[in-house]
C-alpha positions in Angstrom: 85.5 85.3 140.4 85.5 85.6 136.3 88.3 88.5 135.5 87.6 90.7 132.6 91.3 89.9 130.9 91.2 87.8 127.5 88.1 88.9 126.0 89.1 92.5 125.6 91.5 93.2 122.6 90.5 90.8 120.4 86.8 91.6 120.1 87.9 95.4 120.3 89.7 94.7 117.0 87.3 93.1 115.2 85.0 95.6 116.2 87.1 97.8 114.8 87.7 96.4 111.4 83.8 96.6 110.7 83.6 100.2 111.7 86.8 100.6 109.1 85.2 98.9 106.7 82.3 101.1 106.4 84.0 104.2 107.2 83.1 105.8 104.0 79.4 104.2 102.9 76.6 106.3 102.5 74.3 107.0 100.0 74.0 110.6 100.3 78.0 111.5 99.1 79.0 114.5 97.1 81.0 113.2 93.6 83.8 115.9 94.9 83.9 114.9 98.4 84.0 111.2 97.9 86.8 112.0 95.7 88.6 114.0 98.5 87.8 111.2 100.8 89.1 108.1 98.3 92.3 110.5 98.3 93.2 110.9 102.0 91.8 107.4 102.8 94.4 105.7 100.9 96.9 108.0 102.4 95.6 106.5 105.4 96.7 102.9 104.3 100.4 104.0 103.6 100.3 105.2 107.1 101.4 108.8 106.3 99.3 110.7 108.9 100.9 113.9 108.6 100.0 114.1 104.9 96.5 113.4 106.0 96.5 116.1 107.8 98.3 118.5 105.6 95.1 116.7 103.0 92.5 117.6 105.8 93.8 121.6 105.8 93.9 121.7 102.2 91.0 120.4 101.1 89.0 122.8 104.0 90.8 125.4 102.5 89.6 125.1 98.9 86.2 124.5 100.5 86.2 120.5 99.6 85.7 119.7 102.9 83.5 121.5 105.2 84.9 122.4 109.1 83.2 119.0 110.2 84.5 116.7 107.5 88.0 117.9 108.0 88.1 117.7 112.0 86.8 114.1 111.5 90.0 113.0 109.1 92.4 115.0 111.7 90.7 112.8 114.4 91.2 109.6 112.1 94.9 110.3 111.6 95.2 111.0 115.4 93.3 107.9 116.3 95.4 105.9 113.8 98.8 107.5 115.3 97.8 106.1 118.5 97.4 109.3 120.1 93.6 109.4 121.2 93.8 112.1 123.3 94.8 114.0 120.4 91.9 112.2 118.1 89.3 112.9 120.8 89.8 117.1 120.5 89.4 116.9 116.8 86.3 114.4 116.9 84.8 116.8 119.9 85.4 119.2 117.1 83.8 117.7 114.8 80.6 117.7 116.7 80.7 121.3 117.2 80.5 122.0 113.7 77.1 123.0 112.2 75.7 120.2 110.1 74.0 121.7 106.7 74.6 119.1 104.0 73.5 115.4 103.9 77.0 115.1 104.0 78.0 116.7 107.1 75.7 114.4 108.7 77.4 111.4 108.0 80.6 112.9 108.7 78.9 113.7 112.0 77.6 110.1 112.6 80.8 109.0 112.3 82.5 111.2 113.9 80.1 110.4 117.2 80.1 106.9 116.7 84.3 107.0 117.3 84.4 109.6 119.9 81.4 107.3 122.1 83.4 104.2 121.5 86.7 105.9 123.4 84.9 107.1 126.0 83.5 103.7 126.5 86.7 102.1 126.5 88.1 104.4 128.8 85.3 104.0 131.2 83.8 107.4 131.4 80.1 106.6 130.6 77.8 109.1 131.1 80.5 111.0 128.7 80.3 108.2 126.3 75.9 108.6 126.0 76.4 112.7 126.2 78.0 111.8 122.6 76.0 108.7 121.4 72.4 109.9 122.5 72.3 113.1 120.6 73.8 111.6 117.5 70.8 109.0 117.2 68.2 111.6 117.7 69.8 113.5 114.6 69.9 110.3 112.7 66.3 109.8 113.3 65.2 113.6 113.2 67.2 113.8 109.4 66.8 110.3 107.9 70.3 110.2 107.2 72.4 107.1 108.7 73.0 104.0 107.8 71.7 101.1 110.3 75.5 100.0 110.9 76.0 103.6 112.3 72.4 102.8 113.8 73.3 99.5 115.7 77.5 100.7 116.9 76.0 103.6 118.2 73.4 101.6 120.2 75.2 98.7 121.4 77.7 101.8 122.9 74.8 103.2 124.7 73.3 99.9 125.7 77.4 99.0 127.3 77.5 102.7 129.0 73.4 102.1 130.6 74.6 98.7 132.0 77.9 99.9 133.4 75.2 102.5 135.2 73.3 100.1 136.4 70.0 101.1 134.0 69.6 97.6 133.1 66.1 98.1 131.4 67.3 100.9 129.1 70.6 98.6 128.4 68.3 95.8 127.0 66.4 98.3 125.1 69.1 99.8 123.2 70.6 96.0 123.1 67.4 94.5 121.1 67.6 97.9 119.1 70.7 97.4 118.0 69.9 93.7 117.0 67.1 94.9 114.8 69.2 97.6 113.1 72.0 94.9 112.4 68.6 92.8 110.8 67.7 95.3 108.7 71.0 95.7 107.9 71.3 92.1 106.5 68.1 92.5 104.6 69.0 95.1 102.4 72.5 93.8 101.9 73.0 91.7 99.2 76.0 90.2 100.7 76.7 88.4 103.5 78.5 91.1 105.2 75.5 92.0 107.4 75.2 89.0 109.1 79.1 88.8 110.2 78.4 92.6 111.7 75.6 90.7 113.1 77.3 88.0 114.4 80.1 90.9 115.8 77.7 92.9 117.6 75.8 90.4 119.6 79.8 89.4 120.7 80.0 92.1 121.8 77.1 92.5 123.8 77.2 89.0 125.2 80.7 90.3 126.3 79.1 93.3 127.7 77.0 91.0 130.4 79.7 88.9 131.1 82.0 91.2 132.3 79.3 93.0 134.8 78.8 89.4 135.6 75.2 89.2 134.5 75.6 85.6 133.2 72.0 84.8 132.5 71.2 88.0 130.4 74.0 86.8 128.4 73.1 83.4 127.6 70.0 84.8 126.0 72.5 86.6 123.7 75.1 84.0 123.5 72.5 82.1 122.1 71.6 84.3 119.7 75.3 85.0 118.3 74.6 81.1 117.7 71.8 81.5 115.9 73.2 84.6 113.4 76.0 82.5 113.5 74.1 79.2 112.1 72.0 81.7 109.6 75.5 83.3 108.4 76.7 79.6 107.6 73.9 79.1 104.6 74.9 82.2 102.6 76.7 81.0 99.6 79.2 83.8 99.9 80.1 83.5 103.7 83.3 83.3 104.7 84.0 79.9 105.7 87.2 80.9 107.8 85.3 82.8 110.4 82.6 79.9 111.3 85.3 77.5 113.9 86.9 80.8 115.4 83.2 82.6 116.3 81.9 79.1 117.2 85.0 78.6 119.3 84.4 82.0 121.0 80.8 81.3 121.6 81.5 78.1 123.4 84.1 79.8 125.5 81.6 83.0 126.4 79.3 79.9 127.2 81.6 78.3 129.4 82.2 81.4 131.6 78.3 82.0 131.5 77.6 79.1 132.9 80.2 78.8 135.4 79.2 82.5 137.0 75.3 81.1 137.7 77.1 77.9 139.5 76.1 75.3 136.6 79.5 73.8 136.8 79.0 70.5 134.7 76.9 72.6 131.8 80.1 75.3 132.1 82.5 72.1 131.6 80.8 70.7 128.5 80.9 73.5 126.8 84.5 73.7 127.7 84.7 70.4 126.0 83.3 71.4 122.9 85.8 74.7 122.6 88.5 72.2 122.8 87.1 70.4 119.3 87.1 73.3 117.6 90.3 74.5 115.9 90.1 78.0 116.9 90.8 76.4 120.3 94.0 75.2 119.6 95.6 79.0 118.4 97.4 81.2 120.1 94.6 84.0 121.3 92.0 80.9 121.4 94.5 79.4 124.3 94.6 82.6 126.3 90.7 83.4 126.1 89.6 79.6 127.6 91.5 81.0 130.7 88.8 83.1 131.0 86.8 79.4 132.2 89.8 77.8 133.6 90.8 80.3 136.1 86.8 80.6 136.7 86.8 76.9 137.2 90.3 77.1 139.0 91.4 74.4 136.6 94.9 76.6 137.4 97.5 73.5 135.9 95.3 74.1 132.2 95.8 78.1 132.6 99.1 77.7 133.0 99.7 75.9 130.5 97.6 77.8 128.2 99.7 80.9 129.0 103.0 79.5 128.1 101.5 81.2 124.6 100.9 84.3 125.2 104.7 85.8 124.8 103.7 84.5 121.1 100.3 85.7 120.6 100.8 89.0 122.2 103.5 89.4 119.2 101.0 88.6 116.6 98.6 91.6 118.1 101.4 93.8 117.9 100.9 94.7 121.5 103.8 96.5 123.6 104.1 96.5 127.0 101.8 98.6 129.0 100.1 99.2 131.7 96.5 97.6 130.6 98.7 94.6 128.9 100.3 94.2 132.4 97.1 93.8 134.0 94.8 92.1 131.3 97.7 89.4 131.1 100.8 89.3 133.2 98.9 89.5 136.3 96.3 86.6 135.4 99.5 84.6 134.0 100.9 85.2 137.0 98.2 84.1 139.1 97.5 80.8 137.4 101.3 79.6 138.1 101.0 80.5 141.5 97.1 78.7 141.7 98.9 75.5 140.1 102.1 75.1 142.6 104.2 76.1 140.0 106.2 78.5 142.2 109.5 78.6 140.1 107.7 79.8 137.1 105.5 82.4 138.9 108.5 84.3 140.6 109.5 84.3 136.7 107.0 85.7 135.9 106.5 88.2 139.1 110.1 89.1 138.1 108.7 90.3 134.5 105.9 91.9 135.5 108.2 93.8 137.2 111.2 94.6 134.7 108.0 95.5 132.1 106.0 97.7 134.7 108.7 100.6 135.2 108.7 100.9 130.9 105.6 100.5 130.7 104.8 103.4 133.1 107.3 105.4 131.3 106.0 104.7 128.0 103.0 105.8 129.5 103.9 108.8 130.5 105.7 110.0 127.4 102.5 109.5 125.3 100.3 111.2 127.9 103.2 114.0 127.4 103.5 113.8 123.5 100.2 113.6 123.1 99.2 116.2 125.8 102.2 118.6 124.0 100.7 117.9 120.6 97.1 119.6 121.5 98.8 122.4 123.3 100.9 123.3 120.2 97.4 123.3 118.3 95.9 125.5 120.5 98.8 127.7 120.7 98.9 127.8 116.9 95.2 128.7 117.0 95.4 131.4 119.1 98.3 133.0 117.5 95.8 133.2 114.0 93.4 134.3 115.8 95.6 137.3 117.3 96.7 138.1 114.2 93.2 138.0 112.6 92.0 140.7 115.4 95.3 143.2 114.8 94.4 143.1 110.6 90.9 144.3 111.2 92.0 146.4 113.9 94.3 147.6 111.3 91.8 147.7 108.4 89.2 149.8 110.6 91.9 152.4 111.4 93.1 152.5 107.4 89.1 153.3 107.0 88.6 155.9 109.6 92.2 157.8 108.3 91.0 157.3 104.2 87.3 158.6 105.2 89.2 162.0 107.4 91.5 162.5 104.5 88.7 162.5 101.8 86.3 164.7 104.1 89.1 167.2 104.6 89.7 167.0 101.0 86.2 167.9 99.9 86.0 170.7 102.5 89.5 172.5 101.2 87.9 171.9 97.5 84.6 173.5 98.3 86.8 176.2 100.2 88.9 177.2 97.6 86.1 176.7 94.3 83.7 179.1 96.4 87.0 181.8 96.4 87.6 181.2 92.5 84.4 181.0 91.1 84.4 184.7 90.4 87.8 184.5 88.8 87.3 181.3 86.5 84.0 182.5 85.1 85.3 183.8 81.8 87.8 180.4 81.2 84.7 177.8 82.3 84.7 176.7 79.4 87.9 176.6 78.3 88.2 174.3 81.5 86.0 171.9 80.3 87.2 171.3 77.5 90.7 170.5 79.3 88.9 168.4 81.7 87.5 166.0 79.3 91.2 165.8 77.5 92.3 165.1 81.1 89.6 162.0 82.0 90.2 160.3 78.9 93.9 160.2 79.0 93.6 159.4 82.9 91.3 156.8 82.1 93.4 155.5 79.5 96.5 155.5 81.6 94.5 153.9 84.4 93.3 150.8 82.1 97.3 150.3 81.1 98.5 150.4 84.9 95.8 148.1 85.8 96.4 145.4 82.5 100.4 145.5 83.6 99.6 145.3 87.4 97.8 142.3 86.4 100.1 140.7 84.1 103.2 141.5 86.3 101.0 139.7 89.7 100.3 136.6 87.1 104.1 136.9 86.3 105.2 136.4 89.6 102.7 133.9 90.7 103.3 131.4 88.2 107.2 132.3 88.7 106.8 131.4 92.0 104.5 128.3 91.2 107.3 126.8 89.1 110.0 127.5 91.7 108.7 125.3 94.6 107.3 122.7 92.0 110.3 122.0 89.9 113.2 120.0 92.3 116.8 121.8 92.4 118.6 119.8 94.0 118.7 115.8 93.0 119.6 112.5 94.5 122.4 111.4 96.0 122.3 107.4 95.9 125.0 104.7 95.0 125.0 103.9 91.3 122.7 106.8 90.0 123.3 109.7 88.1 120.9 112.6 87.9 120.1 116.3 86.5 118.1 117.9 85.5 117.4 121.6 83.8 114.6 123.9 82.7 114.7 127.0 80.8 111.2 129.0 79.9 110.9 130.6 76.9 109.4 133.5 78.2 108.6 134.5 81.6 107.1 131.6 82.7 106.6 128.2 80.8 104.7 124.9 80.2 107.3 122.5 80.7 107.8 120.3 84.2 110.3 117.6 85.2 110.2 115.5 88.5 111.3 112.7 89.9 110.6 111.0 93.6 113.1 108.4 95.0 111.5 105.4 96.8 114.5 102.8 98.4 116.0 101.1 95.3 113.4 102.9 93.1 113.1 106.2 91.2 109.9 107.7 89.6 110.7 110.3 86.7 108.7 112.3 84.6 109.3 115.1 81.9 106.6 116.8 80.3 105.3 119.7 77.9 102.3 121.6 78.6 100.0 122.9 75.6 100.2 126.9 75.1 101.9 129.4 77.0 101.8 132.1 79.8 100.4 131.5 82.7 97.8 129.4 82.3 100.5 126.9 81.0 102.5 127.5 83.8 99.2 126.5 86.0 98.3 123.6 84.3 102.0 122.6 84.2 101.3 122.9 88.1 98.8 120.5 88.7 100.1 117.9 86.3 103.1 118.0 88.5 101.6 117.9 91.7 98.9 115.0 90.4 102.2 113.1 89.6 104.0 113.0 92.7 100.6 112.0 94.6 100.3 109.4 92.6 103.8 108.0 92.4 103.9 108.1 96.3 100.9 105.3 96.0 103.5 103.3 93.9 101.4 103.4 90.6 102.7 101.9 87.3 103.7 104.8 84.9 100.8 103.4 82.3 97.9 104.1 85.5 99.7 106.8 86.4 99.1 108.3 83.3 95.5 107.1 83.0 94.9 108.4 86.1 95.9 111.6 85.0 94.7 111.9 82.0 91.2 111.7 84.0 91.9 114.1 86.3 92.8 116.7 84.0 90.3 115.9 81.3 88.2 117.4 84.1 86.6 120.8 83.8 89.2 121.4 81.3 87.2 123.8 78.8 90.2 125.4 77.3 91.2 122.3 75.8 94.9 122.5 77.2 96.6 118.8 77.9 100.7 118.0 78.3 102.9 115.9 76.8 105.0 113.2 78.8 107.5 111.0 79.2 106.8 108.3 83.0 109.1 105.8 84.3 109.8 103.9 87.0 113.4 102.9 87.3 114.6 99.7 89.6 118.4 100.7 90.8 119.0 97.4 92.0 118.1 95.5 88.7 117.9 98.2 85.8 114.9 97.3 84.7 112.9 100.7 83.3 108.9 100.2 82.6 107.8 103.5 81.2 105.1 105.3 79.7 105.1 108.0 76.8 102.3 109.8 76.4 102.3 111.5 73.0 106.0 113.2 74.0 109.0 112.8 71.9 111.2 109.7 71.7 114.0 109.9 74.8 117.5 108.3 73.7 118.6 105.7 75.7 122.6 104.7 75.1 122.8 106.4 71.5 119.7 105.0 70.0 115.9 106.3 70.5 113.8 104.5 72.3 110.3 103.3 70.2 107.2 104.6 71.4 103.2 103.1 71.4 101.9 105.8 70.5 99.4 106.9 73.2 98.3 110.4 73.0 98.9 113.7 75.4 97.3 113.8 78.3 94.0 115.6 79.3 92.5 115.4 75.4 90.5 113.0 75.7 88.6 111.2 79.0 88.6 107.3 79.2 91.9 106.5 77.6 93.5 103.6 79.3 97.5 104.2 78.8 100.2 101.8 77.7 103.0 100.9 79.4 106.7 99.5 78.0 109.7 98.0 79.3 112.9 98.0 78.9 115.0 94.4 80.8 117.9 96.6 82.0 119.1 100.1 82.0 122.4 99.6 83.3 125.0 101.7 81.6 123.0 103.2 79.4 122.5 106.9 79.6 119.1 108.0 79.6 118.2 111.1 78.2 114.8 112.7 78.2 113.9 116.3 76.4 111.6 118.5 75.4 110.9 120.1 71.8 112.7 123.1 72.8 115.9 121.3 72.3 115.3 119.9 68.8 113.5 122.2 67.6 115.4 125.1 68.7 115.7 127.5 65.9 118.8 130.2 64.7 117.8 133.4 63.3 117.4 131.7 59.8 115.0 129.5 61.3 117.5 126.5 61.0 116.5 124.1 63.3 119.0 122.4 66.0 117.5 118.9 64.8 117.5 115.1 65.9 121.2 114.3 63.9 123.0 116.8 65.6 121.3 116.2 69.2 122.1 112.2 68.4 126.2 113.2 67.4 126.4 115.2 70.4 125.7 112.4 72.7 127.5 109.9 70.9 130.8 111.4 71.9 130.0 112.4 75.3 128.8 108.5 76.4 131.8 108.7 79.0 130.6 112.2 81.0 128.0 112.7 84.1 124.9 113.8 83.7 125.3 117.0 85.1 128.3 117.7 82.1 126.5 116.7 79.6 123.2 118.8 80.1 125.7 121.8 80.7 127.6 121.3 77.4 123.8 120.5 75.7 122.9 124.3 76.8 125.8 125.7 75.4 125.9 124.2 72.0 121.9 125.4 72.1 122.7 129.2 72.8 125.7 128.7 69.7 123.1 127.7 67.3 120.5 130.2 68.5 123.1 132.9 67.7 121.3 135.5 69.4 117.7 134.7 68.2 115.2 135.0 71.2 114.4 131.4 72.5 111.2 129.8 70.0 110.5 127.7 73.2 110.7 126.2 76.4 114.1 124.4 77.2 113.8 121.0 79.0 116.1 118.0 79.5 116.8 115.4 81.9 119.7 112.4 81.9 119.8 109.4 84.0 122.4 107.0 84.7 122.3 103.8 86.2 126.3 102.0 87.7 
C-alpha cells in the first residue's frame, strides 16, 4: 500500500516559496500602501513579528491600511510565528472586511488563498472551498486578481473536491488551474511562470497519488514533464532546478506505476531516478521510499533512511507529532520489513523517547497559541466596554447641558418679563454697555483660545521629545556614552539617538531648521525614520539618502535637519559615518573633514556620501550642535570653535558623562545670564 509520508513537506515548501514570492504583485497598488507594505515586509525578513504587528495597528490607525489589509499582515506575522491558529482568526478577519478599493481586493485574494491552503492541510475540506470558492467568484465578478492567485486558489479547490470524492469538478478546477498558470507564462517575460507551472502540476500529480488514483496522475505527471522540458529552453531558466524536478517526476512515476500493478514500468523509472543527482541527496533518498516500501524493496528503504536524521536537520524540522508519523514510523517499518531487527527496536525506542515531547510540545502551542487569541479577544472586548460607557457618558453630558440651558432661558425670560418696566428708561444706556461688554468678551475669548492652543502644542511636542530622545545609555565593555539636550525655548529642533546592535552602535545627532513646534515635529520623524532604518542595518550614507527622500516628501514648508550618522564597530574601531551638511564633530583633539553633502529634506534625489575612519579606539568622539559654538554672552560674544577645541584638549583623560557636564557649565559662564540664542546638543563617544 503507497503511504502518503515523503512527498509532503518538501512540495509544501516550495509551494510556499512561490506564494511568498508574489505576496505583494499586483497591478492595481496604492503609491502609499505599497510603501506601507515594502515597510512591514522587510520587517518580516528580520523576523521581528511583533513589530509587524505593532506596523499593522499603526499604519490602520493613520488610515494607511484599511481593516482588511491590516488583519492580513497580523495573519502573516502569526503564520510566520508558527502559530496558525492564531494566523487563521486574523485571515477569517480579513475576509470579513468590506472590500472597496482595488486594493482591498488583492489583499482579500490573498488573504483567501492562505487561509484555503491551511484548511487544506489540516484536512477540513469543505471549510477549505467555503473560503476558496467565494474568493474566485469575486476575482471574476471585479477583474482584479492575478492568474497566480487564479491557479493556487484552484488547484486548492480541485485538492479539497477530490478528497470529497467529486472527482469531475476536481479535474475541472485541475485543468483550470493549468490554463491560469499558461496564461501566466504568456504574459511573463521571465521564466518564472513556467517554474509556478512546473510547481503546480507537482502538486496536483501529488494530489492523485496520495488518494491513490494513479492513472489520473500519470496524465499530469506527464505533463509536469512536459512544462518541465518547455521550462528547459528559456535562456533565463534556472538550470539548478531541471535534475531535482526531473528526479521528483521519475519518483511520482515510479509510485504511479507501481499502484496500477505495472511493476517493471514502476522499476524503470526507479532506474532512471537513480541517474539523476537529485537522487543521490538527502530529501531525494527519503522520497524514493515512497517506491521502495511500495515495491517492498525494504533492504533499499532502509538504507535510504539511514539519512533522514540529516535531512530532517536541513528542513529545520523538530520533533512532532506529524514528523513522527510521516517518518519515524515508515523508517521504522522498513528495518523491521528488511530483518533488520536490532536497528528497528532502535528505532521503536526513538519513536518513543520523541513521542512524549513531541506531544508536549504539542500541547503547549495549542495552549500558547489558544492563550494568544483569547488575550485578543479579551483586549477587544475591554475597548469595546469602554467605547459604550464614553457614549453612555457623552449622552448624559448632553441631556444635563441641554436641562441646564432650558432652565436657564426660562429664569431669563422670567426675570426680563419682571424688569422690563423698570429698565425702560436705562435701555439704552444698556446697550451701549452691552456692545463694550461683547467686544471685550470676544477679545478675551480669542486670547484664551490662541494660549489654550499654544500651551496644548507646548505640551505635545514636550512630550514628543521625551519618549523620542533616550535617557538612559549603554552599558557595554569598552564604550563610553552620553549624551544631553537642552531647548532653547520650550520645545526644540535638535535630536540625538543611538541604537546598539551586538558589537555595533548606530549614532546620530542632528539640527532641525526653525523652531516651535513644528521643529520639534519634524525633529520627530527624522528621529523615528532613523531608528527604522538602522534596525535594517543600513550604511549611514543610505540611511541618509533614504531619509532625505522621505522627508523631501510633502514637505511644503521647506523645513530639512542637519546631521551627523555613524555606525561604530566596538570590536574593531572602525567608524564609517555620514555628515549631512552639520558641523564638523572632533575626534581625539582634531576635527574630523567633512564631504560636504547637504541637510536633509532640501532637495529629493540626492544620493549621500559616506566616510571612514580605520579605527576609533581611544579617541574621544565628540558630536554637537551650533548651540554650543555659537552660544552667545550678552555682548553677543560668541563661545567659538578655539575655546570648545582647548576645553577638550585638557579633559582627554575624563568619561564622557564628565566632560558633557563640565561642557554645560562653562556654556552657562559665558552666557552670563543672557537667555539661551539656541538649542543645546552634544554627544561623546568613547571606544577601550
Amino acid at each position: 500500500m503507497i503511504r502518503r509520508i515523503a512527498f509532503v513537506y518538501p512540495v509544501v515548501a516550495l509551494i510556499l516559496s512561490v506564494v511568498l514570492a508574489a505576496c505583494d504583485g499586483g497591478k492595481y497598488s496604492d503609491p502609499q500602501t505599497s510603501w506601507a507594505d515594502s515597510v512591514i515586509f522587510d520587517v518580516g525578513i528580520q523576523k521581528d513579528y511583533e513589530q509587524m504587528r505593532v506596523l499593522a495597528d499603526s499604519f490602520e490607525k493613520k488610515g494607511i491600511f484599511s481593516p482588511l489589509n491590516a488583519n492580513r499582515w497580523r495573519g502573516v506575522s502569526y503564520y510566520r510565528q508558527g502559530q496558525y491558529l492564531v494566523a487563521e482568526v486574523y485571515y477569517r478577519r480579513a475576509l470579513e472586511c468590506p472590500v472597496k478599493t482595488a486594493a482591498d481586493q488583492l489583499s482579500y485574494n490573498k488573504s483567501a488563498r492562505r487561509l484555503s491552503e491551511l484548511l487544506l492541510i489540516r484536512g477540513d475540506y469543505e471549510g477549505s472551498l467555503q473560503v476558496a470558492m467565494p474568493a474566485v467568484a469575486k476575482m471574476r465578478t471585479t477583474g482584479i486578481g492575478s492568474d497566480i492567485d487564479y491557479a493556487i486558489l484552484l488547484n486548492n479547490i480541485g485538492c479539497c473536491q477530490l478528497n470529497l470524492g467529486r472527482d469531475e469538478e476536481a479535474n475541472q478546477s485541475f485543468i483550470e488551474a493549468r490554463g491560469h498558470y499558461a496564461e501566466r507564462w504568456k504574459t511573463d517575460s521571465t521564466s518564472r511562470g513556467f517554474q509556478e507551472a512546473v510547481l503546480g502540476t507537482v502538486y496536483t500529480s501529488m494530489a492523485y497519488i496520495n488518494m491513490r488514483r494513479y492513472a489520473e496522475s500519470i496524465y499530469w505527471i506527464d505533463r509536469t514533464e512536459m512544462l518541465l522540458n518547455m521550462y528547459r529552453q528559456r535562456p533565463d531558466a534556472r538550470s539548478e532546478y531541471f535534475d531535482e524536478y526531473q528526479g521528483r517526476i521519475e519518483i511520482m512515476r515510479a509510485v504511479a506505476q507501481q499502484g496500477l500493478g505495472k511493476k517493471n514500468e514502476a522499476a524503470a523509472a526507479y532506474k532512471r531516478f537513480l541517474q539523476t543527482d537529485y537522487s543521490k541527496t538527502g530529501p531525494g533518498r527519503i522520497n524514493a521510499n515512497e517506491y521502495l516500501v511500495a515495491a517492498e524493496r525494504y533492504r533499499e528503504a532502509a538504507d535510504n533512511y539511514r539519512y533522514l536524521d540529516q535531512t530532517l536537520r536541513e528542513w529545520g524540522m523538530t520533533p512532532s507529532l506529524d514528523n513522527i508519523q510521516l517518518y519515524m514510523l515508515p523508517k521504522y517499518q522498513a528495518n523491521a520489513g528488511a530483518g533488520r531487527r536490532d536497528s528497528a527496536r532502535v528505532i521503536g525506542a526513538k519513536v518513543l523517547a520523541l513521542l512524549d515531547s513531541a506531544i508536549t510540545n504539542q500541547k503547549n502551542s495549542s495552549t500558547v497559541e489558544l492563550a494568544t487569541i483569547y488575550n485578543t479577544q479579551q483586549k477587544e472586548a475591554e475597548i469595546a466596554r469602554k467605547q459604550a460607557q464614553l457614549a453612555k457618558i457623552q449622552a448624559i453630558s448632553i441631556v444635563v447641558v441641554l436641562i441646564l440651558v432650558i432652565l436657564f432661558l426660562t429664569i431669563y425670560s422670567l426675570h426680563r418679563r419682571a424688569a422690563t418696566h423698570r429698565l425702560a428708561a436705562a435701555h439704552q444706556k444698556l446697550e451701549d454697555a452691552h456692545a463694550k461688554l461683547q467686544v471685550a468678551y470676544d477679545q478675551l475669548e480669542e486670547t484664551t483660545a490662541a494660549k489654550e492652543r499654544i500651551e496644548s502644542e507646548l505640551r505635545i511636542a514636550r512630550e514628543i521629545q521625551k519618549s523620542i530622545v533616550p535617557s538612559i545609555f549603554p552599558e557595554h565593555g569598552g564604550l563610553d556614552l552620553y549624551a544631553y539636550m537642552e531647548p532653547a525655548k520650550e520645545v526644540g529642533g535638535d535630536l540625538y539617538d543611538y541604537l546598539l546592535e551586538d558589537d555595533h552602535i548606530y549614532i546620530c545627532l542632528g539640527d532641525v531648521s526653525g523652531k516651535g513646534v513644528p521643529a520639534s515635529l519634524f525633529m520627530a520623524q527624522a528621529a523615528r525614520l532613523f531608528r527604522a532604518m538602522a534596525k535594517q542595518k543600513m550604511p549611514p550614507a543610505k540611511i541618509a539618502t533614504r531619509l532625505n527622500e522621505e522627508l523631501c516628501e510633502g514637505n511644503e514648508n521647506g523645513m530639512f535637519v542637519t546631521m551627523f550618522l555613524a555606525l561604530i564597530n566596538l570590536e574593531t574601531g572602525v567608524m564609517e559615518f555620514c555628515n549631512a551638511g552639520h558641523n564638523p564633530p572632533l575626534l581625539g583633539d582634531e576635527f574630523l573633514e567633512m564631504v560636504p553633502n547637504a541637510p536633509i529634506g532640501m532637495w529629493p534625489g540626492l544620493e549621500y556620501q559616506g566616510q571612514r575612519v580605520d579605527n576609533i579606539k581611544g579617541k574621544p568622539l565628540f558630536v554637537y550642535s551650533d548651540g554650543l559654538n555659537e552660544a552667545e554672552n550678552k555682548q553677543m560674544e560668541q563661545f567659538g570653535d578655539d575655546h570648545l577645541l582647548s576645553i577638550l584638549r585638557g579633559l582627554q583623560s575624563a568619561d564622557a558623562r564628565h566632560v558633557i557636564e563640565y561642557l554645560t557649565s562653562e556654556v552657562e559662564k559665558h552666557r552670563a545670564g543672557a537667555a539661551p540664542n539656541d538649542d543645546l546638543t552634544m554627544m561623546e563617544v568613547r571606544i577601550g
